[in-house]
mmCIF file of the N, C-alpha and C atoms, coordinates in Angstrom:
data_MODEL
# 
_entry.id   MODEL 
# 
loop_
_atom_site.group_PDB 
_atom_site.id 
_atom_site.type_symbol 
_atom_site.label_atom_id 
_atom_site.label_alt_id 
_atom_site.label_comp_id 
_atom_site.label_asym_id 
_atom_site.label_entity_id 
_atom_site.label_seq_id 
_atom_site.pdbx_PDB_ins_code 
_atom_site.Cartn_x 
_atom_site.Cartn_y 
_atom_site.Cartn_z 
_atom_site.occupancy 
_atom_site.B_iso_or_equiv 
_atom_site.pdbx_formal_charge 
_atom_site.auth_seq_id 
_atom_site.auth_comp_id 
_atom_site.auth_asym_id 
_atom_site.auth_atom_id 
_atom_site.pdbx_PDB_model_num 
ATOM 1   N N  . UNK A 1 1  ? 134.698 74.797 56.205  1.00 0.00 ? 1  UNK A N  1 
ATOM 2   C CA . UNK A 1 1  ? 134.532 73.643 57.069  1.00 0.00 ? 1  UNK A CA 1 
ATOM 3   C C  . UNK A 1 1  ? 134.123 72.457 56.182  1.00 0.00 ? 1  UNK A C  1 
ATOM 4   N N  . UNK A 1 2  ? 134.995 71.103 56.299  1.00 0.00 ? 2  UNK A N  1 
ATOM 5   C CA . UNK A 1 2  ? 134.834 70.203 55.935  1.00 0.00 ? 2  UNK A CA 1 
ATOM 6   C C  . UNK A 1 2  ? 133.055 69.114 56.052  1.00 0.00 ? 2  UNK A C  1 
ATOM 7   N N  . UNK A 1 3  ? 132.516 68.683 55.118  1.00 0.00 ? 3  UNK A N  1 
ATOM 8   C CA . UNK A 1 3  ? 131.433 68.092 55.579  1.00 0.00 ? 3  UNK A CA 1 
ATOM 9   C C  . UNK A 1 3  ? 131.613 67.195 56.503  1.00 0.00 ? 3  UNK A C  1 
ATOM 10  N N  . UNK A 1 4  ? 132.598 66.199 56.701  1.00 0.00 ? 4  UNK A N  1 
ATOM 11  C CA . UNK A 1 4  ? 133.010 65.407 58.411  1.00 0.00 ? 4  UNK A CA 1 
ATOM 12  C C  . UNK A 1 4  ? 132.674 66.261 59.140  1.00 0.00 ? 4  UNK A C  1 
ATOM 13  N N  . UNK A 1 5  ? 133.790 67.620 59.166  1.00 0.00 ? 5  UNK A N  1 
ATOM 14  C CA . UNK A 1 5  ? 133.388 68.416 60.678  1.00 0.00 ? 5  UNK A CA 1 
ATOM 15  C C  . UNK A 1 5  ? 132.612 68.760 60.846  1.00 0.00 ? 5  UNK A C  1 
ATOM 16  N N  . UNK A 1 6  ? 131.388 69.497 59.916  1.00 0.00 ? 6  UNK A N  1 
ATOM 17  C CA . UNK A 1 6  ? 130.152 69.704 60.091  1.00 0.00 ? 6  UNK A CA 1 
ATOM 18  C C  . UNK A 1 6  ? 129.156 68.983 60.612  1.00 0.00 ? 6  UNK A C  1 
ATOM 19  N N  . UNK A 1 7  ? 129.686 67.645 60.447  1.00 0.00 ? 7  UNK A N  1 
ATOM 20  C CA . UNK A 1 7  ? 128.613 66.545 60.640  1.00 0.00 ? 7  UNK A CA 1 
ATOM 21  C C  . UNK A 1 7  ? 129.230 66.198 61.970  1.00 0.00 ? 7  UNK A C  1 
ATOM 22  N N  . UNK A 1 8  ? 130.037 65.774 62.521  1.00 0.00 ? 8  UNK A N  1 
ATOM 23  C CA . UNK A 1 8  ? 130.631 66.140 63.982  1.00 0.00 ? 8  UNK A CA 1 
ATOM 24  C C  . UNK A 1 8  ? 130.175 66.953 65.017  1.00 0.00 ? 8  UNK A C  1 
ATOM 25  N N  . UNK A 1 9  ? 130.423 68.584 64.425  1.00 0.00 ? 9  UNK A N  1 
ATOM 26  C CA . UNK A 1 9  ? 129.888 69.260 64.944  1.00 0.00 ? 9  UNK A CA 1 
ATOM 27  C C  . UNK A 1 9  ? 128.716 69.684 65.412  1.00 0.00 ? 9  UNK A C  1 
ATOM 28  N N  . UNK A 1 10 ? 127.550 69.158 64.419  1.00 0.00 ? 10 UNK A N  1 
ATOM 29  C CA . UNK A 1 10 ? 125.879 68.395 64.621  1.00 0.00 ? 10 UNK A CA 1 
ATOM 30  C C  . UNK A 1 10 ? 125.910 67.684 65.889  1.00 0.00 ? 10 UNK A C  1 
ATOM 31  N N  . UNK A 1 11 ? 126.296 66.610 65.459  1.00 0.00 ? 11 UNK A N  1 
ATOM 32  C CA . UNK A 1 11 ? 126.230 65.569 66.248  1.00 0.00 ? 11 UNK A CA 1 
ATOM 33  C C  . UNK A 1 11 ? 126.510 65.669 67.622  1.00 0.00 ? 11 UNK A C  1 
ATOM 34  N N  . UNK A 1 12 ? 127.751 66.716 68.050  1.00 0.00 ? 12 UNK A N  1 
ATOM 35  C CA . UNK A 1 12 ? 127.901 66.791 69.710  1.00 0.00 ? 12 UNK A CA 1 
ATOM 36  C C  . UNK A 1 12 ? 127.194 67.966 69.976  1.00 0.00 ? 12 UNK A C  1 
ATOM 37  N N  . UNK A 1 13 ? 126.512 68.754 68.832  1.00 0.00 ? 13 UNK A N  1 
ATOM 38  C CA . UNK A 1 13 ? 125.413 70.373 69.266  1.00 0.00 ? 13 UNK A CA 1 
ATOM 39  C C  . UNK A 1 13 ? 124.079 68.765 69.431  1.00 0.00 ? 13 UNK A C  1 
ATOM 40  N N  . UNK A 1 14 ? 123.659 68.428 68.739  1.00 0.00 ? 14 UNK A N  1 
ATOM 41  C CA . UNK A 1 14 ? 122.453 67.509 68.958  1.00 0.00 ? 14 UNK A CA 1 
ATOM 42  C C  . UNK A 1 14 ? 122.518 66.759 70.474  1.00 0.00 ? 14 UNK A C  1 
ATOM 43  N N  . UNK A 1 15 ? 123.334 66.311 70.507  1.00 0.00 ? 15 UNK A N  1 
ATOM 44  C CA . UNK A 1 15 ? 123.625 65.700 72.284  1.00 0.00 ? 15 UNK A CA 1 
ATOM 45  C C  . UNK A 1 15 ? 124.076 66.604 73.093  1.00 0.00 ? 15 UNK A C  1 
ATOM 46  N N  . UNK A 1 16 ? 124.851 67.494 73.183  1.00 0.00 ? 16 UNK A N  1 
ATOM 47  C CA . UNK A 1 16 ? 124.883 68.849 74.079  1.00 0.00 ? 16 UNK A CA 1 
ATOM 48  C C  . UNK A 1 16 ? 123.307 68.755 74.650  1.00 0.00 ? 16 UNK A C  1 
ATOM 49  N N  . UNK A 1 17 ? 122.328 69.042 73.834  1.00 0.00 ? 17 UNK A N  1 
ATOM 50  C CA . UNK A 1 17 ? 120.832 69.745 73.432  1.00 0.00 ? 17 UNK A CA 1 
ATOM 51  C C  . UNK A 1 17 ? 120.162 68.782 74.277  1.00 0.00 ? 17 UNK A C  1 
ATOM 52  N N  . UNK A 1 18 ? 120.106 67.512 73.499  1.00 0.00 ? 18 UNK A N  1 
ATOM 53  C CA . UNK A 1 18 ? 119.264 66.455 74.423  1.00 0.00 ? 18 UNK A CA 1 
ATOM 54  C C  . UNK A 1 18 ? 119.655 66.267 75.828  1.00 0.00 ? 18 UNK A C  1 
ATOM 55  N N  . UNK A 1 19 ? 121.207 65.970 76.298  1.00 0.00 ? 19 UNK A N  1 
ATOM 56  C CA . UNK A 1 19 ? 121.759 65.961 77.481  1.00 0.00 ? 19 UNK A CA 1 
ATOM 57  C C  . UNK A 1 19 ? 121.191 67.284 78.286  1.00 0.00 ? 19 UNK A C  1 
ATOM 58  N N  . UNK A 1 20 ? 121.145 68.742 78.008  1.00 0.00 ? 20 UNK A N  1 
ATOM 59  C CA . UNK A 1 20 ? 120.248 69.717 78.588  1.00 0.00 ? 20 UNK A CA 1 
ATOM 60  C C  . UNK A 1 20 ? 119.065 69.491 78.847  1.00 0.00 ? 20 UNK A C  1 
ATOM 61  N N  . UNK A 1 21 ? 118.458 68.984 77.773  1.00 0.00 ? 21 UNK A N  1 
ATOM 62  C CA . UNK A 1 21 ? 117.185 68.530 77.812  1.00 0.00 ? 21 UNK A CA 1 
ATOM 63  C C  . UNK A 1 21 ? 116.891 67.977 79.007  1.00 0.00 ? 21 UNK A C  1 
ATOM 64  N N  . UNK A 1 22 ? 117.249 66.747 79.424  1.00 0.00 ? 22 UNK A N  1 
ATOM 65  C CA . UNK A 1 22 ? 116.975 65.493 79.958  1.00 0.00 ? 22 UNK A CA 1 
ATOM 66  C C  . UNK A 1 22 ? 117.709 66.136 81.407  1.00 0.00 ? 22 UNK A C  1 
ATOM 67  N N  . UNK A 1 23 ? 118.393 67.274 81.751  1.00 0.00 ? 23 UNK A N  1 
ATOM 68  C CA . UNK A 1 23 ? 119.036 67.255 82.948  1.00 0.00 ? 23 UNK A CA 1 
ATOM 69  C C  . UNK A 1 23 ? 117.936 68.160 83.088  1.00 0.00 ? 23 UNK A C  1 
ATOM 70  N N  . UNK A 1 24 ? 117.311 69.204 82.713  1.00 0.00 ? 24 UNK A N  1 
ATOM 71  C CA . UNK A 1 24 ? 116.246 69.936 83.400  1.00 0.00 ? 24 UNK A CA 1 
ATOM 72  C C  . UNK A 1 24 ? 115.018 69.169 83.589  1.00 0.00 ? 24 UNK A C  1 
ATOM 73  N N  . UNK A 1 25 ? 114.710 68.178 82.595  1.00 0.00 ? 25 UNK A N  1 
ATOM 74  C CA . UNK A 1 25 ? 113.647 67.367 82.682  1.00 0.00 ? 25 UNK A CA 1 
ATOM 75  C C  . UNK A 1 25 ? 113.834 66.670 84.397  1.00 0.00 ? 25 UNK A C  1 
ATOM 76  N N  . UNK A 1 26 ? 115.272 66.343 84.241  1.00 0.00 ? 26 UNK A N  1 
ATOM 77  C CA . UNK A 1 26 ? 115.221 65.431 86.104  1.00 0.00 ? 26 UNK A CA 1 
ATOM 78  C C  . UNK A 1 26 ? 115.170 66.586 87.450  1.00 0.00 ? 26 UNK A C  1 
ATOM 79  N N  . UNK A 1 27 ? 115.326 68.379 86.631  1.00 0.00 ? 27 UNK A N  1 
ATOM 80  C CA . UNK A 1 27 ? 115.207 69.012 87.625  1.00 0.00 ? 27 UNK A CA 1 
ATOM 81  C C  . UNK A 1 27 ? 114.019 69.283 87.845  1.00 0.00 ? 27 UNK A C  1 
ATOM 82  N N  . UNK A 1 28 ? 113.095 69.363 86.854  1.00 0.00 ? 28 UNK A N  1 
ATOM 83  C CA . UNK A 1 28 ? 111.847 70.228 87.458  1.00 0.00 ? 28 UNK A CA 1 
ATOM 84  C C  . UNK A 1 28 ? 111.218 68.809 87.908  1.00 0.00 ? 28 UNK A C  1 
ATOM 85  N N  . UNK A 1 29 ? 111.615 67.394 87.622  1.00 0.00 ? 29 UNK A N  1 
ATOM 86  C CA . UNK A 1 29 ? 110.896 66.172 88.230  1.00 0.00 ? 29 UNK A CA 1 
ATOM 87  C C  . UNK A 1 29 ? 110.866 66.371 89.492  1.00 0.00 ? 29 UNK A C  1 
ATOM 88  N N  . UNK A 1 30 ? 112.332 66.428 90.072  1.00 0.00 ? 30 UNK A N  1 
ATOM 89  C CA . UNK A 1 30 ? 112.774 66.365 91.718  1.00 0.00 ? 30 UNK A CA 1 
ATOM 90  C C  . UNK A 1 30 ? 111.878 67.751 92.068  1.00 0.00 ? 30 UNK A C  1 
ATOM 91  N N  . UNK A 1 31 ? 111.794 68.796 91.815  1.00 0.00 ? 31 UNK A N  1 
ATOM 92  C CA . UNK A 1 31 ? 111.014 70.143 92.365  1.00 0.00 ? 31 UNK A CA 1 
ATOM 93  C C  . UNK A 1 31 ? 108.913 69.503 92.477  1.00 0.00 ? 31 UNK A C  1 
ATOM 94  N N  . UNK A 1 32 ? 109.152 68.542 92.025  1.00 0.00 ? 32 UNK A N  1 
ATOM 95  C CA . UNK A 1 32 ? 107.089 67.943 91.740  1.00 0.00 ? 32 UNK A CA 1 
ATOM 96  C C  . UNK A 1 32 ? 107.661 67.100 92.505  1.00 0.00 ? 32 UNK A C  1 
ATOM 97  N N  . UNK A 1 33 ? 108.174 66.034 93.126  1.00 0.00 ? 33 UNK A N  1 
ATOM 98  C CA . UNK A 1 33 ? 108.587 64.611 93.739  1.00 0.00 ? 33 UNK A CA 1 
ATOM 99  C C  . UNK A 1 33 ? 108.644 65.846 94.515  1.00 0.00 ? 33 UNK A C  1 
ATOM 100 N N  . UNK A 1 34 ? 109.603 66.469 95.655  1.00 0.00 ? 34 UNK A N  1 
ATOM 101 C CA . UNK A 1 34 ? 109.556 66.988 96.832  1.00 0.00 ? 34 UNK A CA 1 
ATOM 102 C C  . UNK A 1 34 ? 108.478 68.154 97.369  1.00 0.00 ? 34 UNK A C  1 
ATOM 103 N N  . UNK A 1 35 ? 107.622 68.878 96.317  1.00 0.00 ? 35 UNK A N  1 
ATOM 104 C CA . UNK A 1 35 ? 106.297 69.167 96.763  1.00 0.00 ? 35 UNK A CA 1 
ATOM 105 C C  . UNK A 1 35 ? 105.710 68.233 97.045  1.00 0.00 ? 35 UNK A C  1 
ATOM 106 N N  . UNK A 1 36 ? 105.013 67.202 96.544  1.00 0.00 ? 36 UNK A N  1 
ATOM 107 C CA . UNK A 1 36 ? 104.652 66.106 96.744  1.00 0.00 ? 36 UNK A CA 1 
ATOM 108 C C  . UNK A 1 36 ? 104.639 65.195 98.212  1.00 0.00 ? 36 UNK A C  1 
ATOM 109 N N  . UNK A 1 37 ? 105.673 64.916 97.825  1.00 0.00 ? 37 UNK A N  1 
ATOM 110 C CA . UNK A 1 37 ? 106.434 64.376 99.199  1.00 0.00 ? 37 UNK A CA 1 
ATOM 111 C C  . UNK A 1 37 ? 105.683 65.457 100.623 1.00 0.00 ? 37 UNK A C  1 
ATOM 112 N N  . UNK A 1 38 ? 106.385 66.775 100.814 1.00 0.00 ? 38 UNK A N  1 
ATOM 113 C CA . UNK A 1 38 ? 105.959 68.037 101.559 1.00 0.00 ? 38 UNK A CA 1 
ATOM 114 C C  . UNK A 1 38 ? 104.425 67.953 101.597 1.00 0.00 ? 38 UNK A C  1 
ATOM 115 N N  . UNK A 1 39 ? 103.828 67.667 100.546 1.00 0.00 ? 39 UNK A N  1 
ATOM 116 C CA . UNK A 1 39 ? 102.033 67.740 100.794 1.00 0.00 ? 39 UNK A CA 1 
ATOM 117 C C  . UNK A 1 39 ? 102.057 66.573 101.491 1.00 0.00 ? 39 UNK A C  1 
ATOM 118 N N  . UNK A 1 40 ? 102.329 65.287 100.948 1.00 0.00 ? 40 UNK A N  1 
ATOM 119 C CA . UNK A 1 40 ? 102.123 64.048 101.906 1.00 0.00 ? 40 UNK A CA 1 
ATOM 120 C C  . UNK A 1 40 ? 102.282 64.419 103.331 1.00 0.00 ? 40 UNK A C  1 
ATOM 121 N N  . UNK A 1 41 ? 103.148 64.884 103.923 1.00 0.00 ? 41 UNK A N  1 
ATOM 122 C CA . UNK A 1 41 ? 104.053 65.051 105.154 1.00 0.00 ? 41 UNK A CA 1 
ATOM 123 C C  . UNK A 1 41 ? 103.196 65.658 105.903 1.00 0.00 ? 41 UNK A C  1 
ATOM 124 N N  . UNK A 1 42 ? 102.506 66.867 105.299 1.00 0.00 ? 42 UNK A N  1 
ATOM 125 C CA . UNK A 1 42 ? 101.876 68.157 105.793 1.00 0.00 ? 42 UNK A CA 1 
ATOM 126 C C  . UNK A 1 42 ? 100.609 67.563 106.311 1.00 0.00 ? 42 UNK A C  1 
ATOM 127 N N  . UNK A 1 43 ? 100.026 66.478 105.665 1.00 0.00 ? 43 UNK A N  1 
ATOM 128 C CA . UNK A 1 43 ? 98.172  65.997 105.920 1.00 0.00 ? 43 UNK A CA 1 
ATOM 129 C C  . UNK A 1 43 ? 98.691  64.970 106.509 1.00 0.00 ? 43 UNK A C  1 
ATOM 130 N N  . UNK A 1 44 ? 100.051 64.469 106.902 1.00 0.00 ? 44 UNK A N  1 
ATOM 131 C CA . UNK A 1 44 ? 99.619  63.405 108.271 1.00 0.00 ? 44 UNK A CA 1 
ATOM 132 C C  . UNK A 1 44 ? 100.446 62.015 107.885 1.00 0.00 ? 44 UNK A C  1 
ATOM 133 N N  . UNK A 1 45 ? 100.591 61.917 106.421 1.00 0.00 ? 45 UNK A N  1 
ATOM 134 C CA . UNK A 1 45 ? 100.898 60.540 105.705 1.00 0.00 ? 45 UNK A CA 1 
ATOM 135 C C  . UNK A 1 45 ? 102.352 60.616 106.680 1.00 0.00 ? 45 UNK A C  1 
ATOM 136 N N  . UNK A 1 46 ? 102.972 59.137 106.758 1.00 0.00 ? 46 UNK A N  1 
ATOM 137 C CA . UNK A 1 46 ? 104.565 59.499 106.929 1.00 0.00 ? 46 UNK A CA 1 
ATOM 138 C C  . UNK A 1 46 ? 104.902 58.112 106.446 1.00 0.00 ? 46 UNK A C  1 
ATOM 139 N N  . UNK A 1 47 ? 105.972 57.930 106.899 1.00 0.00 ? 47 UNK A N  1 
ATOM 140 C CA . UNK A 1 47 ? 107.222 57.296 105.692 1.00 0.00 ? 47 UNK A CA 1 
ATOM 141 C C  . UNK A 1 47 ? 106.776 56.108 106.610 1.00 0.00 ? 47 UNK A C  1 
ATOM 142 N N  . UNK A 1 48 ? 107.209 54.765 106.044 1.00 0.00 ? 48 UNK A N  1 
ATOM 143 C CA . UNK A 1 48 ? 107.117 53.407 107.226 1.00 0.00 ? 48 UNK A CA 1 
ATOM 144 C C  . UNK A 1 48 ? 108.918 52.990 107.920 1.00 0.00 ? 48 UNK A C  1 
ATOM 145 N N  . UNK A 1 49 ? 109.696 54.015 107.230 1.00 0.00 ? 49 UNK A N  1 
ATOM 146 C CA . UNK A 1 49 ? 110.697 53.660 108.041 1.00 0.00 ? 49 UNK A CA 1 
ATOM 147 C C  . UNK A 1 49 ? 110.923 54.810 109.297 1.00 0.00 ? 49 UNK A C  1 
ATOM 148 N N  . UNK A 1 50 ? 109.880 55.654 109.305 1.00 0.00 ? 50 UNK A N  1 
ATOM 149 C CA . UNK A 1 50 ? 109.701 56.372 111.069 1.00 0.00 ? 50 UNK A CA 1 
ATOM 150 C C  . UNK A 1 50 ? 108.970 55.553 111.995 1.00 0.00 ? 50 UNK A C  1 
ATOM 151 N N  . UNK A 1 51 ? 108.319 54.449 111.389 1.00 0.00 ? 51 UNK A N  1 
ATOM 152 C CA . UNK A 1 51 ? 107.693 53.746 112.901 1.00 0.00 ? 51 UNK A CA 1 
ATOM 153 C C  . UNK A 1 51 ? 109.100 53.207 113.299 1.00 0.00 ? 51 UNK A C  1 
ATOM 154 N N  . UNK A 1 52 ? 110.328 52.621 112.688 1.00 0.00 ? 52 UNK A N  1 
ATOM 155 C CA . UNK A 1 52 ? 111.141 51.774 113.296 1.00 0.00 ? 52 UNK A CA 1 
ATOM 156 C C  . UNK A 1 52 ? 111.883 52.493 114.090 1.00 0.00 ? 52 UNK A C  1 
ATOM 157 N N  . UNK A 1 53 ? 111.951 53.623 113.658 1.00 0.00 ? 53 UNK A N  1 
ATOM 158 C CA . UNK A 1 53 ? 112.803 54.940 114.893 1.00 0.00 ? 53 UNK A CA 1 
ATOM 159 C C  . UNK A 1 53 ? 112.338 55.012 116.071 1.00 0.00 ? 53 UNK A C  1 
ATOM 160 N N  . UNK A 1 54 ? 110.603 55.130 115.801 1.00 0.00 ? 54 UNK A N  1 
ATOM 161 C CA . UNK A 1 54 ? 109.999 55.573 117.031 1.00 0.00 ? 54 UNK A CA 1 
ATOM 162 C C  . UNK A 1 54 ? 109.494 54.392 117.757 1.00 0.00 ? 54 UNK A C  1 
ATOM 163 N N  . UNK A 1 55 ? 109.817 53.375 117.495 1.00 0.00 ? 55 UNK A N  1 
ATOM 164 C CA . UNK A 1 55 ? 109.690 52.325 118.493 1.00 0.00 ? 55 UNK A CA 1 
ATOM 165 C C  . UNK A 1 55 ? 111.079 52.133 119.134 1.00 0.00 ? 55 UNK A C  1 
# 
């Protein structure tokens, strides 16, 4: 293997890696944001666009 392709081949294994990275990073975010959310909900808090429904 040529040193170009090697260095190519780095380069889209290095961003493969980070792009994984950064997509589980936004999954386990959304799994803490919707507990969250669910605890708010549960003790009473609610959203301000349900008063406009329920009027």
């Amino acid at each position: 293997m040529s040193a170009h392709a090697l260095y190519v081949t780095a380069a889209y294994a290095i961003t493969a890696v980070a792009l994984a990275g950064l997509i589980g990073w936004i999954l386990i975010d959304q799994r803490a944001r919707k507990r969250e959310l669910a605890e708010l909900e549960a003790s009473g808090v609610r959203r301000r666009s349900d008063k406009a429904i329920k009027s």
